[in-house]
KEKE-3310 file (N, C-alpha, C; in steps of 0.2 Angstrom, whole numbers, plus 5000, padded with zeros to 4 digits):
npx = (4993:4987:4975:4975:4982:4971:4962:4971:4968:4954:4952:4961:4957:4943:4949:4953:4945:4935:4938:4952:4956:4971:4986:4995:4986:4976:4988:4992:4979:4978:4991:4986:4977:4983:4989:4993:5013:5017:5006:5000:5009:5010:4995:4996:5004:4997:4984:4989:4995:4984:4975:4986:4982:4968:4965:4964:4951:4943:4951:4951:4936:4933:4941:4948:4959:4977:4984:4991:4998:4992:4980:4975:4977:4968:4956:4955:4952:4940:4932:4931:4923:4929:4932:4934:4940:4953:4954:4958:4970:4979:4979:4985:4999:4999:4999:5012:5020:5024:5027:5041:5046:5047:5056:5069:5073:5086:5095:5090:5091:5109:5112:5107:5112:5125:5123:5116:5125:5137:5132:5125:5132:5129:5114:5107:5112:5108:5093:5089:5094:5086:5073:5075:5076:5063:5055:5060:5054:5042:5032:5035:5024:5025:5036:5026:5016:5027:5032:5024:5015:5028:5030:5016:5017:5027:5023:5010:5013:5020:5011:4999:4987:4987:4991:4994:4983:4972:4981:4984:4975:4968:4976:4978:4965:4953:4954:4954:4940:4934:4937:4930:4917:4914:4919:4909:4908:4903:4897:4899:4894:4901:4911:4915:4923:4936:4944:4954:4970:4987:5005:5016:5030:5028:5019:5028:5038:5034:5031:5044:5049:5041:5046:5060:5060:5053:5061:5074:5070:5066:5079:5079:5076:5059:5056:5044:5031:5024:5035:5043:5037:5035:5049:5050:5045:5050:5049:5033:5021:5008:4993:4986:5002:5005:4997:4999:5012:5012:5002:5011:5022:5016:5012:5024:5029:5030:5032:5045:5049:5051:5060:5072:5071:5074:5086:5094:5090:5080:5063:5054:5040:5022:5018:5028:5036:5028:5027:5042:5041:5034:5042:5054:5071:5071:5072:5079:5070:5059:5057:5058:5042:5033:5035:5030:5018:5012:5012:5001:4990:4991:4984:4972:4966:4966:4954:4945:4946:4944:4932:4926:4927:4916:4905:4907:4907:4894:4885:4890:4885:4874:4872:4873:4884:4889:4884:4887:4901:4901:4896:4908:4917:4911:4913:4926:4930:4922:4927:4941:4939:4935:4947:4958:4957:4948:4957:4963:4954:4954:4967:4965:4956:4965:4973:4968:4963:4976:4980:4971:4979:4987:4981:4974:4984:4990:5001:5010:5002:5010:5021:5014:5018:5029:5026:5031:5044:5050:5052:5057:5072:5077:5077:5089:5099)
npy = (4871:4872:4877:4889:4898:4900:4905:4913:4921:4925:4932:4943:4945:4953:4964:4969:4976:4983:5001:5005:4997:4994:4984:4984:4986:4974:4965:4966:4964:4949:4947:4949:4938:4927:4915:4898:4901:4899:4895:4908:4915:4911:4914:4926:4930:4925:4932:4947:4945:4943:4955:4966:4965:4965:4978:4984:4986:4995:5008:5010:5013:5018:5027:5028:5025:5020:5019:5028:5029:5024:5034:5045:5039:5028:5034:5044:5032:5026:5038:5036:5028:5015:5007:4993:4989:4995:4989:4977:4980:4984:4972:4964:4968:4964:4948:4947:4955:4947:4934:4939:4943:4932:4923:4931:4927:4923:4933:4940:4935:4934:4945:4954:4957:4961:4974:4980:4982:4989:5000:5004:5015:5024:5029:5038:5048:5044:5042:5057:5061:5055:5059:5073:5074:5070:5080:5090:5088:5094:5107:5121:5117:5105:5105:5109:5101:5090:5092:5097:5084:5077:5083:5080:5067:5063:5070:5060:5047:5041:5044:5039:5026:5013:5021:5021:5019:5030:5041:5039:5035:5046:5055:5050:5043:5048:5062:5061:5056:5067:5077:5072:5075:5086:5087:5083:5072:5061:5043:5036:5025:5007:4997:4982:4976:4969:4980:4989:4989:4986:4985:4973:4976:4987:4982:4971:4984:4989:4982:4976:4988:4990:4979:4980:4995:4991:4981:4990:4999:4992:4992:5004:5011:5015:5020:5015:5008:5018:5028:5022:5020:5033:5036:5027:5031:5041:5047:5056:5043:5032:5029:5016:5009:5013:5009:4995:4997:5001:4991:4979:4985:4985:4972:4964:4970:4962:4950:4953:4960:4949:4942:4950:4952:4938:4940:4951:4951:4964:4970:4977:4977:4979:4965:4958:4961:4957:4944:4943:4947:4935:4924:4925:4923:4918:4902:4896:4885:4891:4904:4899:4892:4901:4911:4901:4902:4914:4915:4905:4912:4924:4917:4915:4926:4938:4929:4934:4949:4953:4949:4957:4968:4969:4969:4979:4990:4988:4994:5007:5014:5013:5019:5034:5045:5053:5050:5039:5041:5049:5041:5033:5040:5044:5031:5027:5037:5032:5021:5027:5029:5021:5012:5018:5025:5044:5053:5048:5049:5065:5064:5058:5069:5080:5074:5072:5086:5089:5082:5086:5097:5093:5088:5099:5111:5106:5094:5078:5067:5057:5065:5066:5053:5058:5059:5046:5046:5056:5055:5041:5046:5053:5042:5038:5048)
npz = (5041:5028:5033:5039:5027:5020:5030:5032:5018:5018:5027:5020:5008:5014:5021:5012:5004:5011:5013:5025:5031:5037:5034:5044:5056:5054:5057:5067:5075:5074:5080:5094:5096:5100:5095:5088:5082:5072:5063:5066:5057:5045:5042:5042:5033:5020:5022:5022:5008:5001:5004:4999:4984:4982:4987:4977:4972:4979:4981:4965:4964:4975:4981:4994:5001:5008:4997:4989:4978:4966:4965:4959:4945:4943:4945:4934:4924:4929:4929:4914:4912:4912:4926:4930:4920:4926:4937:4935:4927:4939:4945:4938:4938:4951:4952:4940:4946:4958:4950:4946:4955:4962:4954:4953:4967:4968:4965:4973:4987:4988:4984:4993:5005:5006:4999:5009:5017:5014:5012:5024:5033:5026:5025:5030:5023:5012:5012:5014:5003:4993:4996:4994:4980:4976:4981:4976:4962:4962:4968:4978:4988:4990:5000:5012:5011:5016:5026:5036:5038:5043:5056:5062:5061:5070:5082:5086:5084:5095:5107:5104:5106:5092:5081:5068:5060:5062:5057:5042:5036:5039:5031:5018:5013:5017:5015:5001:5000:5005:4995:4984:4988:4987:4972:4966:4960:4946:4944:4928:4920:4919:4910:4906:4898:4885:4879:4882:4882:4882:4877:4875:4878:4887:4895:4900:4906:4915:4925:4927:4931:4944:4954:4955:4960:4969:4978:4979:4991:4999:5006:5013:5029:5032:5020:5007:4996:4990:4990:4982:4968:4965:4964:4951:4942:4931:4921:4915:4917:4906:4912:4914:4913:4925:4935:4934:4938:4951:4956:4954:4965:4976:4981:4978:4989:5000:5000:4996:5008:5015:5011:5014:5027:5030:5025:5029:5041:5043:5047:5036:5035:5041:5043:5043:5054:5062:5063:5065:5080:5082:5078:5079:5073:5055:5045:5029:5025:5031:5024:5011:5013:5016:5006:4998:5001:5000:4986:4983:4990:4981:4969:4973:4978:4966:4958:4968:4967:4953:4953:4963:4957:4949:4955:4963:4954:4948:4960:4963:4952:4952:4966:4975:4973:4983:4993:4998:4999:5008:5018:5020:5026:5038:5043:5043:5055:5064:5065:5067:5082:5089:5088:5092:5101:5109:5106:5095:5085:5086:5079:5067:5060:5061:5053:5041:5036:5033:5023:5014:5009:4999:4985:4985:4979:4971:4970:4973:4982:4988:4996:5008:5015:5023:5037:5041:5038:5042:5057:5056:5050:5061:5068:5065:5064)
capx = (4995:4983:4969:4980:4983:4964:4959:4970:4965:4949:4954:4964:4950:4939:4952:4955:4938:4934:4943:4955:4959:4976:4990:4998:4982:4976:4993:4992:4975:4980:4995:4982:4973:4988:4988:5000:5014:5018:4999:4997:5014:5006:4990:4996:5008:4991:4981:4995:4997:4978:4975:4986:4981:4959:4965:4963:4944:4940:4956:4949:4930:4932:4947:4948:4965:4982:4987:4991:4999:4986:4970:4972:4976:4961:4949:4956:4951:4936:4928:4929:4918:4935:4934:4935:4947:4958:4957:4961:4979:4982:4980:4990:5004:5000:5002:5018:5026:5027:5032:5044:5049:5051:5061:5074:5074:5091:5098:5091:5097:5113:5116:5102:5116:5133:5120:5114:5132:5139:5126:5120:5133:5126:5108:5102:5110:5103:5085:5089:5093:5079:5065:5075:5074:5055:5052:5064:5051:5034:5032:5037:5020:5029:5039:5024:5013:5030:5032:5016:5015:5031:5028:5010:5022:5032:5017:5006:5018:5021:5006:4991:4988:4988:4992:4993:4976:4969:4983:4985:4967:4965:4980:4977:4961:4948:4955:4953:4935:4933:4937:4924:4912:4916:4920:4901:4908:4897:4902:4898:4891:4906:4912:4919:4929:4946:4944:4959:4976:4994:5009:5018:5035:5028:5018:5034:5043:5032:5030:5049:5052:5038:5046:5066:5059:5049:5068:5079:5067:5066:5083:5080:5069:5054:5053:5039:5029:5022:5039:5048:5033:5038:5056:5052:5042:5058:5044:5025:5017:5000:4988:4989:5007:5007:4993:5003:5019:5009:5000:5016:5025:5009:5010:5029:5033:5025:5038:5055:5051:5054:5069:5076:5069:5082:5094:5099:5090:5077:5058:5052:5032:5022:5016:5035:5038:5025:5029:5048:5040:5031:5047:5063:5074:5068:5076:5078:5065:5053:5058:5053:5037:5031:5034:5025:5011:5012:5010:4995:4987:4991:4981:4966:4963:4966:4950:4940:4947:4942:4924:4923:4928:4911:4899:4909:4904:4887:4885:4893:4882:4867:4872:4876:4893:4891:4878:4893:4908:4901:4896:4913:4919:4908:4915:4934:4929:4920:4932:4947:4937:4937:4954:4962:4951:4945:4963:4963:4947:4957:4972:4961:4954:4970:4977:4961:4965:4981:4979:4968:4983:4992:4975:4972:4989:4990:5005:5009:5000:5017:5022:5013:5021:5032:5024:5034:5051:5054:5050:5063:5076:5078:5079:5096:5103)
capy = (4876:4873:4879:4896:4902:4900:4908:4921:4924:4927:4941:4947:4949:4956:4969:4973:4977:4987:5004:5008:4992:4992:4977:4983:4984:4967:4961:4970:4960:4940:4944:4949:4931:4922:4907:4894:4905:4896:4896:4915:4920:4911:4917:4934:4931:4925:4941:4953:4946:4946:4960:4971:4963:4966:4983:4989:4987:5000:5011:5012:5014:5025:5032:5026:5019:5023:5018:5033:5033:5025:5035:5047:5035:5024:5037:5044:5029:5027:5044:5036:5020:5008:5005:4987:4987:4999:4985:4972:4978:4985:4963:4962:4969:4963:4944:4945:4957:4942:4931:4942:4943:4921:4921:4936:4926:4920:4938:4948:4932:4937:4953:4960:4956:4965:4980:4985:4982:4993:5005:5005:5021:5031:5026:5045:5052:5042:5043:5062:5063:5052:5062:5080:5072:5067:5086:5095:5087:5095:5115:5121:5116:5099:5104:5110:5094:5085:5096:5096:5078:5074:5084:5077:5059:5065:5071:5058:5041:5038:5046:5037:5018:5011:5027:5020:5019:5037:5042:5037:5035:5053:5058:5045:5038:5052:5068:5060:5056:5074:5080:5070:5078:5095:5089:5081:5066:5055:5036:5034:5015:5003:4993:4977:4972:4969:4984:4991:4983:4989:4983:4969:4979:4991:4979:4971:4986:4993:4978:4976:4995:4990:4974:4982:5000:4991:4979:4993:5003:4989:4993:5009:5011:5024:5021:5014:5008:5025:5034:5018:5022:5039:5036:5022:5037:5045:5053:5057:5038:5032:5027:5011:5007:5015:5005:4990:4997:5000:4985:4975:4986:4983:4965:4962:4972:4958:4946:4956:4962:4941:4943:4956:4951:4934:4941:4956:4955:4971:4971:4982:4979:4978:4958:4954:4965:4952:4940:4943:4944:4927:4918:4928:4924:4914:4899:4896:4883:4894:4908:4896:4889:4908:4915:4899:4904:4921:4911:4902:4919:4927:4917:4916:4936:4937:4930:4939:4957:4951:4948:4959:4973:4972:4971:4986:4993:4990:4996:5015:5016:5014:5023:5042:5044:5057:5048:5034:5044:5050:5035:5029:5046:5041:5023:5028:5042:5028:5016:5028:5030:5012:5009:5023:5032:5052:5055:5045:5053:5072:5063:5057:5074:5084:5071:5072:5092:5091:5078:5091:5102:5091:5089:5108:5112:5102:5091:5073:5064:5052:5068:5064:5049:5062:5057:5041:5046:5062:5050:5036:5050:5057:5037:5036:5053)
capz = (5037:5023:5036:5039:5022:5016:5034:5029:5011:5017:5032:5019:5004:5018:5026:5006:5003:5016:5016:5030:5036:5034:5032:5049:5058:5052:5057:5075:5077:5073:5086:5099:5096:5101:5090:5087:5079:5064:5062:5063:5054:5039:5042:5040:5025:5017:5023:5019:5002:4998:5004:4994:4978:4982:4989:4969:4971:4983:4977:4960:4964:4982:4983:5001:5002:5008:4991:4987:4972:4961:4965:4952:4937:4943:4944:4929:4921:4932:4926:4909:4910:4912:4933:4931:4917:4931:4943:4930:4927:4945:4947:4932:4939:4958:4948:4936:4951:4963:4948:4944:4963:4963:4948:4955:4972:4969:4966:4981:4993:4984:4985:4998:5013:5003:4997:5015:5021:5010:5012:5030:5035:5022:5026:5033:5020:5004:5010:5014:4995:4989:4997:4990:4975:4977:4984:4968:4958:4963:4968:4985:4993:4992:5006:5016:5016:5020:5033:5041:5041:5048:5062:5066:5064:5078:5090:5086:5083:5101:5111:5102:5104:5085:5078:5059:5059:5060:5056:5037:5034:5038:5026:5011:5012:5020:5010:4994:5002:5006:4988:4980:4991:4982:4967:4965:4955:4945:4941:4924:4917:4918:4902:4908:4890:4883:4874:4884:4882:4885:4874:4879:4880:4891:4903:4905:4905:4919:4929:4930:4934:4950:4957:4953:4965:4978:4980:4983:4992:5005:5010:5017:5031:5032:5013:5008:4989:4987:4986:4976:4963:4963:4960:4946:4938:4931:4918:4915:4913:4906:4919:4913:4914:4930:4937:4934:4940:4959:4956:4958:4968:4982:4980:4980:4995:5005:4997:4998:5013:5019:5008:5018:5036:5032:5021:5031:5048:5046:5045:5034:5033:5047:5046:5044:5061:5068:5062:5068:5084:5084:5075:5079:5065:5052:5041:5023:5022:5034:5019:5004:5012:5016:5000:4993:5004:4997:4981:4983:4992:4976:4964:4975:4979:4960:4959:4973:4966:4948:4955:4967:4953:4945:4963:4965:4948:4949:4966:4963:4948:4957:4973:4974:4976:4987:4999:4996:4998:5016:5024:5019:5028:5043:5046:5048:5058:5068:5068:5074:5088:5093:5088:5093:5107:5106:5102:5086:5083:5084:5073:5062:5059:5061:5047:5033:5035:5031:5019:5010:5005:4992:4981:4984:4978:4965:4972:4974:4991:4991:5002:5017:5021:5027:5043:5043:5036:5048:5064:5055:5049:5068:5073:5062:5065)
cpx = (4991:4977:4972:4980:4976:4960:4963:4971:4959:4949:4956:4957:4945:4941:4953:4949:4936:4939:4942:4957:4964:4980:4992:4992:4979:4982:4994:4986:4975:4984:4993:4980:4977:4986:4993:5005:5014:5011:5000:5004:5011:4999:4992:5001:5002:4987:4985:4994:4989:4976:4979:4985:4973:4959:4964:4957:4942:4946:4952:4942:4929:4935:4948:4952:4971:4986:4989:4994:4995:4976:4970:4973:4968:4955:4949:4951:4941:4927:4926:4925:4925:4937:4937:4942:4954:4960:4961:4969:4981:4983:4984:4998:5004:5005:5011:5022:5027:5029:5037:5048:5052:5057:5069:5075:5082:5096:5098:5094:5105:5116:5114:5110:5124:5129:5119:5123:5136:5134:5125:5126:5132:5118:5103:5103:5108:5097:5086:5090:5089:5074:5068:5074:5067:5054:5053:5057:5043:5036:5033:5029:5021:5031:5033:5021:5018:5031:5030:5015:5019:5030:5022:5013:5022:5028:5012:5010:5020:5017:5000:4992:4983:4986:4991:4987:4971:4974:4986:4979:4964:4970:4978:4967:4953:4946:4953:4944:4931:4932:4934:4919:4911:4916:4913:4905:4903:4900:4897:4895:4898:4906:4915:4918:4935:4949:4952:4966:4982:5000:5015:5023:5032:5024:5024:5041:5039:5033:5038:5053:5048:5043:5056:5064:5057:5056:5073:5077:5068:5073:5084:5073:5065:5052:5049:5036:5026:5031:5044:5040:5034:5043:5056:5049:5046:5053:5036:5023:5011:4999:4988:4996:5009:5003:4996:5009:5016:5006:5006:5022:5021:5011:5018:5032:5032:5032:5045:5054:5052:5059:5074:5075:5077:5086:5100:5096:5084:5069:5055:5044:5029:5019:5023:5038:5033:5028:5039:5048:5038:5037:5055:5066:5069:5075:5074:5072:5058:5053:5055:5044:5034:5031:5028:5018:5008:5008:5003:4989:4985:4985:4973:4961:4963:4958:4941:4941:4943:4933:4922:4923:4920:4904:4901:4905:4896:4882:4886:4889:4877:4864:4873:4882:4895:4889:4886:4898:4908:4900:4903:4917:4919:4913:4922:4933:4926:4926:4940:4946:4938:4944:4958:4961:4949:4951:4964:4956:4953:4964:4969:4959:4957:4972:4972:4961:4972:4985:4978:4974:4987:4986:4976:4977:4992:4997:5006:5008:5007:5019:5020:5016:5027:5032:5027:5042:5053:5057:5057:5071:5080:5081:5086:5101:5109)
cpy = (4878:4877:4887:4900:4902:4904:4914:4925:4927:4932:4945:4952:4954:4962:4972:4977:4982:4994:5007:5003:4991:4987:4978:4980:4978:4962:4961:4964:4952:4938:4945:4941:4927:4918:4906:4900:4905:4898:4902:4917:4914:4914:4926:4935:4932:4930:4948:4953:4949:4952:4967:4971:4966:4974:4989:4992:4994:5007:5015:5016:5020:5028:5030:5022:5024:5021:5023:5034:5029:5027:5038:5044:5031:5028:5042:5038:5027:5033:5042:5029:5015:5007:4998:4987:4989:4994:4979:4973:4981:4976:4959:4961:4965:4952:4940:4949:4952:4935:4931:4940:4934:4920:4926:4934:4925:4927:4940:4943:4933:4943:4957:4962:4961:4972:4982:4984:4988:4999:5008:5012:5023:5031:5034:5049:5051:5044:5051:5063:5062:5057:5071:5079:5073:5075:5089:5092:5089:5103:5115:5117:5108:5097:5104:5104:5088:5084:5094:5088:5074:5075:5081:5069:5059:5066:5063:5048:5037:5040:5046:5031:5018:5016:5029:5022:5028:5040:5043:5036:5040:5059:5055:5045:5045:5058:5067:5060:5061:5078:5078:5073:5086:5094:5088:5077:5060:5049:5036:5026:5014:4997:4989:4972:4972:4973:4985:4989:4989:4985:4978:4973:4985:4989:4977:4978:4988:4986:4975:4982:4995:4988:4976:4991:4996:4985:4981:4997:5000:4988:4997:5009:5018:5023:5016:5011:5014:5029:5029:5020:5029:5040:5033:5028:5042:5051:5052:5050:5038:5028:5020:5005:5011:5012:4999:4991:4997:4995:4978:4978:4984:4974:4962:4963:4967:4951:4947:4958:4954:4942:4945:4954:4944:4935:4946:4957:4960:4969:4976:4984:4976:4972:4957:4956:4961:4946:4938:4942:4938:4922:4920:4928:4917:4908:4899:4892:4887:4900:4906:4894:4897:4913:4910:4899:4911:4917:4910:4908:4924:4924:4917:4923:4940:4938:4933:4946:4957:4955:4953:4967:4976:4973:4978:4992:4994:4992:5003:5015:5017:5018:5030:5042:5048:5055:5043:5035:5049:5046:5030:5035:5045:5038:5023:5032:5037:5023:5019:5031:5024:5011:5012:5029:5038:5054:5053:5049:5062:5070:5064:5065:5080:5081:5074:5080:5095:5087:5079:5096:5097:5091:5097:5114:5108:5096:5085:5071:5063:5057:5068:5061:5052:5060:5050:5042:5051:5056:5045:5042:5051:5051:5038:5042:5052)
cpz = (5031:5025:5035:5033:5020:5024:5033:5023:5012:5023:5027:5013:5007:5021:5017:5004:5007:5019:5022:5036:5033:5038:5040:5055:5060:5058:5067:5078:5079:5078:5092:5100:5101:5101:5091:5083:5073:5060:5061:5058:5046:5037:5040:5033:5020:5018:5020:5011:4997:4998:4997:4987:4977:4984:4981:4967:4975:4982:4971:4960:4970:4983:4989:5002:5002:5002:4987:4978:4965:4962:4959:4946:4937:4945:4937:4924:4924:4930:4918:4906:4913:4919:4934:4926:4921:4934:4942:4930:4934:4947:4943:4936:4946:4957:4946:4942:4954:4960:4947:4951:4965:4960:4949:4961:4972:4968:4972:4985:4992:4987:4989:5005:5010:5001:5004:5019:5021:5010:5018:5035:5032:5023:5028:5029:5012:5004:5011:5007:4992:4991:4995:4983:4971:4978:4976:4963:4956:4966:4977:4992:4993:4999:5010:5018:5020:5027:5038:5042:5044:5055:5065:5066:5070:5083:5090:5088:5091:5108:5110:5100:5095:5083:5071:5054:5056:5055:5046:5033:5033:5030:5019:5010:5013:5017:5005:4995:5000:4999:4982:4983:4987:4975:4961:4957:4952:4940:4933:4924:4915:4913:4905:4901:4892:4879:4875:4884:4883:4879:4879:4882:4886:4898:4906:4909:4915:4926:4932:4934:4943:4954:4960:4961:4971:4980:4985:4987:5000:5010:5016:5023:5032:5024:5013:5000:4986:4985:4981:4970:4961:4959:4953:4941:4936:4926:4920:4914:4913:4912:4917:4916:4922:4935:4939:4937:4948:4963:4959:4962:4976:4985:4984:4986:5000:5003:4997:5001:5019:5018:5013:5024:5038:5027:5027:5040:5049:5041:5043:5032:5039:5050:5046:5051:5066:5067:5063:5077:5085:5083:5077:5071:5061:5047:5035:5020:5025:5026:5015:5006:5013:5012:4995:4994:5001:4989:4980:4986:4985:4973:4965:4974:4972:4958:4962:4969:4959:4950:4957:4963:4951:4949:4963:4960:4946:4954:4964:4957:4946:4962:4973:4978:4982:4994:5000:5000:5007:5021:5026:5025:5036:5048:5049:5051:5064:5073:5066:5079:5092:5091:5092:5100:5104:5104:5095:5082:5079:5078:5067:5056:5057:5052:5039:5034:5032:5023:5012:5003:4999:4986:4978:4980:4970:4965:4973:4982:4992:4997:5008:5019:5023:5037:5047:5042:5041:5053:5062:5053:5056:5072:5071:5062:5070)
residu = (UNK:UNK:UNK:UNK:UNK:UNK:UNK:UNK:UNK:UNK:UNK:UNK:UNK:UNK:UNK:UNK:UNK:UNK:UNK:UNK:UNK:UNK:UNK:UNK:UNK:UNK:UNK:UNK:UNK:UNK:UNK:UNK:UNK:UNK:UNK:UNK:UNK:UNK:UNK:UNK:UNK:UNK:UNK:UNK:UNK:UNK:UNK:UNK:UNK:UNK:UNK:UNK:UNK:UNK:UNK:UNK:UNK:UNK:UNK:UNK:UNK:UNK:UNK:UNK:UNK:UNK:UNK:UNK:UNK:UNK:UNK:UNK:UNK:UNK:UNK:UNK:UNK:UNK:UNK:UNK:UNK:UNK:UNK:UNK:UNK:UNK:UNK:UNK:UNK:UNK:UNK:UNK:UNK:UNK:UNK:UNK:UNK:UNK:UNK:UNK:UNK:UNK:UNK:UNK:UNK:UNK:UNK:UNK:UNK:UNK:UNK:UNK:UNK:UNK:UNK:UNK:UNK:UNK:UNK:UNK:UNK:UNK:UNK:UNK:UNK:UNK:UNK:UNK:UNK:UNK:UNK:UNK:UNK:UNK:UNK:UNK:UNK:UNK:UNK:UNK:UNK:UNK:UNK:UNK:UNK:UNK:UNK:UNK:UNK:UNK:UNK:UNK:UNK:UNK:UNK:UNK:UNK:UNK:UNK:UNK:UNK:UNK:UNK:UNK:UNK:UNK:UNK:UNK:UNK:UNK:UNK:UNK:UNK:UNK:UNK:UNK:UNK:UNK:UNK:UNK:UNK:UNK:UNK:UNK:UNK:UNK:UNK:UNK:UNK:UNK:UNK:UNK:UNK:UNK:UNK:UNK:UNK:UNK:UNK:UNK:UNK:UNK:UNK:UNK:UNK:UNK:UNK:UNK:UNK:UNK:UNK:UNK:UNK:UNK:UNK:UNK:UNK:UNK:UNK:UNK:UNK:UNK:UNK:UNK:UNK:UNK:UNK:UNK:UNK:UNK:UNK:UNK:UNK:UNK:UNK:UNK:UNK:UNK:UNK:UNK:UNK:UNK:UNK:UNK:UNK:UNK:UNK:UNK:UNK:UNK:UNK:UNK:UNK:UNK:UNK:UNK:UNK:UNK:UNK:UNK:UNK:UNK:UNK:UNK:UNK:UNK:UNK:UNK:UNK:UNK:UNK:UNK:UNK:UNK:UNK:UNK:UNK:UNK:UNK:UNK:UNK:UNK:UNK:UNK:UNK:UNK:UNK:UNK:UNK:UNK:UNK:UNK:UNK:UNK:UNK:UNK:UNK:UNK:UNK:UNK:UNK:UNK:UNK:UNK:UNK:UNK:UNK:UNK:UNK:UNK:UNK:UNK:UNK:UNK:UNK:UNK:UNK:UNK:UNK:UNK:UNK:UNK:UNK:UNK:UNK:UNK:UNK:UNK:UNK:UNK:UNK:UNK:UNK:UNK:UNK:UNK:UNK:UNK:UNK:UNK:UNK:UNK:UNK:UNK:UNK:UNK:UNK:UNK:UNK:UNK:UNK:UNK:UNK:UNK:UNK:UNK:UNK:UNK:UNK:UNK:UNK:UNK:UNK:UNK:UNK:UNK:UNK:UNK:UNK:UNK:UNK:UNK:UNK:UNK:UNK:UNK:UNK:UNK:UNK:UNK:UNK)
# end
């Protein structure tokens, strides 16, 4: 077990690092291997968790992440010398989210099974209100990227092996890519101090409004840590406190979505979807030793993102961004060729075009993942 978790902190540091390897992917990989189970469903708790904690490095410095909802704080802050300090509280939050998440274990086991119970005939038409909600709050070109992306969901989601991949690369990860190539961005010289701080009341405030969205969020499916970060964002927050609020909504969703797989039965992330494959149902001490794996995954990757913040920083401040910011362009272009075949290529491509219009319009990404909610809306109808 102890081999497992340290084989997958270092899949995960590595898939975190490298954008456009996302958690599902990864997770799709280790169940090809077919290892012992036990062995790979901790393997991949620890990959998963690492992961979304290192995934702040390349987020803040490249844009190149379906993280969607911290690229512009972290380039925000990025633009002003503070990249390292960006990644710093994105870890903050990744951190006090999943202690936040141990400490409240004894609520959601609680309450998660009477909330989905009580919930689950209304279920198509709560997320149909959260996502009017989410739209009412941005200019009609809202509706259009939700549009557009749900529709290429629905073509693409059943008629393109590992679909995710181009898929979400080209929406999140490639666009953003694209619009550094235009906007001729240049990294400043990174300050790695403590200049930057946050008030305690609003670290915690931010850090319980992550771990409280990414919770309830887990009930519905199709929803996702991009739109529970939307909803937690009732107003305008700094880039800070809103770093930390993503930070630990990234981190915990890897944790309540155990919760929920044995509270209530439903996988909502796509290592617990393997992980439900490998083990069927799970039991209460398989639940505790899988969160404590989570644990130990955490403090590790901590230190990799830390480190790896300031390679990153001295790197981009040497390199030209645009040289940079196209070979990064390249490599998903590449590799949704090999994952995906010359279809995943035209996804790809279709996606990083449509991707373009939230930017352009001035609108929030979140609205792509339209491409996931339509596709689940139509299962529940």
């Amino acid at each position: 077990m102890l081999f497992a978790v340290l084989i997958g902190i270092v899949v995960g540091i590595i898939a975190g690092l490298l954008p456009g390897l996302h958690t599902n992917l990864v997770a799709v990989f280790i169940a090809g291997l077919h290892l012992d189970v036990w062995f790979s469903s901790v393997l991949l708790v620890a990959a998963a968790v690492s992961r979304s904690v290192v995934d702040a490095v390349p987020t803040v410095f490249l844009g190149a992440s379906e993280d969607v909802m911290a690229l512009l704080p972290g380039h925000k802050l990025l633009s002003k010398g503070y990249g390292i300090e960006a990644v710093k509280f994105c870890v903050v939050g990744s951190v006090m989210g999943v202690l936040f998440g141990v400490l409240l274990l004894p609520v959601f086991l609680f309450s998660f099974p009477v909330l989905f119970s009580a919930l689950r005939p209304f279920l198509f038409w709560i997320i149909i209100t959260l996502i009017i909600i989410l739209l009412c709050r941005d200019s009609f070109w809202g509706v259009v990227v939700f549009s557009l992306s749900g529709i290429l969901g629905l073509i693409v989601l059943n008629s393109v092996r590992e679909p995710l991949f181009p898929l979400l690369s080209g929406l999140f990860g490639a666009s953003s890519l694209v619009m550094s190539l235009f906007n001729k961005f240049e990294v400043p010289v990174q300050f790695d101090t403590d200049v930057v701080n946050l008030p305690k009341l609003s670290l915690f405030g931010a850090i319980f409004s992550g771990v409280f969205a990414g919770s309830i969020v887990t009930l519905f499916p199709g929803l996702g840590p991009s739109q529970a970060a939307a909803l937690a964002q009732f107003k305008r927050t700094k880039p800070l406190n809103f770093l930390v609020m993503v930070g630990a909504l990234g981190t915990v969703d890897v944790l309540i979505s155990l919760v929920t797989f044995f509270s209530i039965g439903k996988a909502r992330n796509g290592a617990v979807v393997v992980i439900e494959q490998l083990l069927g149902d799970i039991s209460r001490p398989v639940l505790f030793s899988l969160i404590a794996v989570a644990c130990v995954a955490v403090g590790f990757s901590v230190i990799a993102a830390l480190a790896a913040s300031k390679w990153y920083a001295f790197f981009v401040e040497r390199v030209d961004y645009w040289l940079l910011s196209s070979v990064i362009l390249v490599v998903l272009l590449v590799m949704s060729i090999v994952i995906s075949g010359w279809l995943g290529l035209l996804v790809f491509l279709t996606a990083t075009f449509a991707g373009l219009i939230a930017p352009l319009t001035r609108v929030s990404r979140s609205h792509a993942m339209g491409c996931l909610l339509i596709p689940t809306l139509l299962l529940l109808w």
